[in-house]
C-alpha positions, 0 to 999 in steps of 0.5 A: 729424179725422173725414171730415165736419169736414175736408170743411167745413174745406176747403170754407170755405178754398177760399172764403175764398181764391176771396172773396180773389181777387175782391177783389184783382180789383177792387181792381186795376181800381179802381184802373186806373180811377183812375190813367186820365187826363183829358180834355185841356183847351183851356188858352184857353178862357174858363172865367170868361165861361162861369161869369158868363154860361151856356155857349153850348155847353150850350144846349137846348130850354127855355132862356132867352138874352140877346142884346144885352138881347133875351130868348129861348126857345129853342124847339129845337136841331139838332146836326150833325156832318160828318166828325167836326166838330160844331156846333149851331144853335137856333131861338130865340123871343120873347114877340113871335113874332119867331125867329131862329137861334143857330149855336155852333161851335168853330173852335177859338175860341168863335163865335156867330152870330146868323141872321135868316131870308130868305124871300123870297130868290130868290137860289142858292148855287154861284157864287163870290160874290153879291150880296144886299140891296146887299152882295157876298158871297164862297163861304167854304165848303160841304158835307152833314151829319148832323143830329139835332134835339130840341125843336120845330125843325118838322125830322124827328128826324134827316137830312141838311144841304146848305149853303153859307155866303158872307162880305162885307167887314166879317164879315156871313154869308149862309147857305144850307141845304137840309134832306134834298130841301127846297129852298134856305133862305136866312139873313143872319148877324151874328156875336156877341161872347162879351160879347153873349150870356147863358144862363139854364139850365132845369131838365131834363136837358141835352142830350147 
């Protein structure tokens, strides 16, 4: 075998044996991505109400909700995460302009309450109870924030939350939060049962 020729010969088996090599490699890390397992799953939650009637959790501007027969747009959506605990808040809207917030949290349970703003409220957070519209309400917890927000919320695209949230007898919530250096925003809050509330999905792409 003359010079040449066996120059070409070793030269192709060197890269029949590199183009092996690459195929074991990736071979390998196919198949260790493979054999990764899944997420857990919280084994009680209520797969079949999120297929009958939307997944509150995956709400985003554009959506539609039913609550209680009552349809509305959701206009925008603020997510917040304090210490690696995370919830949302939308600002819902209907045809007749009256808006209201929808708060979905996970504690660990599904919990959805429906907010109604208080604007003349002049009532302040700090005590340990408070009396308001003819209820006391007792300091169930406070805190700050991070926030992002998408869609039309009339916030800044991202920040920080103070609130404060009271409880009375029989479930009733009073809320206040103050957005960045804004002052106190008050809001009463009923909570919602799993059955109240149903989701119409838009098209578009989910918020994260």
């Amino acid at each position: 075998m003359n010079g040449p020729v066996a120059y070409l010969v070793t030269t192709l088996g060197c890269l029949i044996g590199v183009a092996g090599v690459v195929v074991a490699v990736v071979a390998l890390r196919k198949g260790r991505k493979a054999a990764r397992p899944a997420a857990p799953a919280d084994p009680f939650r209520d797969t079949d109400s999120d297929a009958l009637r939307g997944d509150p959790r995956r709400l985003k501007p554009g959506d539609i909700v039913e609550i209680r027969r009552v349809s509305y747009a959701v206009r925008g959506s603020v997510h917040l995460n304090e210490g690696g605990w995370s919830w949302a808040e939308h600002l819902l809207d209907t045809v007749e302009g009256d808006k209201r917030w929808l708060s979905v949290e996970e504690d660990p349970d599904l919990k959805l309450v429906l907010w109604t703003a208080e604007p003349a409220a002049t009532i302040t957070p700090g005590a340990s109870t408070l009396d308001f519209a003819g209820r006391r309400y007792a300091s169930e917890e406070s805190g700050q924030a991070r926030f992002t927000a998408t869609g039309s919320t009339g916030l800044d695209p991202s920040g920080t939350l103070r609130y404060h949230d009271y409880r009375a007898q029989g479930g009733e919530r009073l809320s206040f939060e103050a957005y960045g250096q804004a002052g106190w925003e008050v809001a009463r809050g009923e909570q919602l049962h799993r059955a109240d509330v149903m989701v119409y999905p838009q098209a578009g792409p989910e918020a994260s």
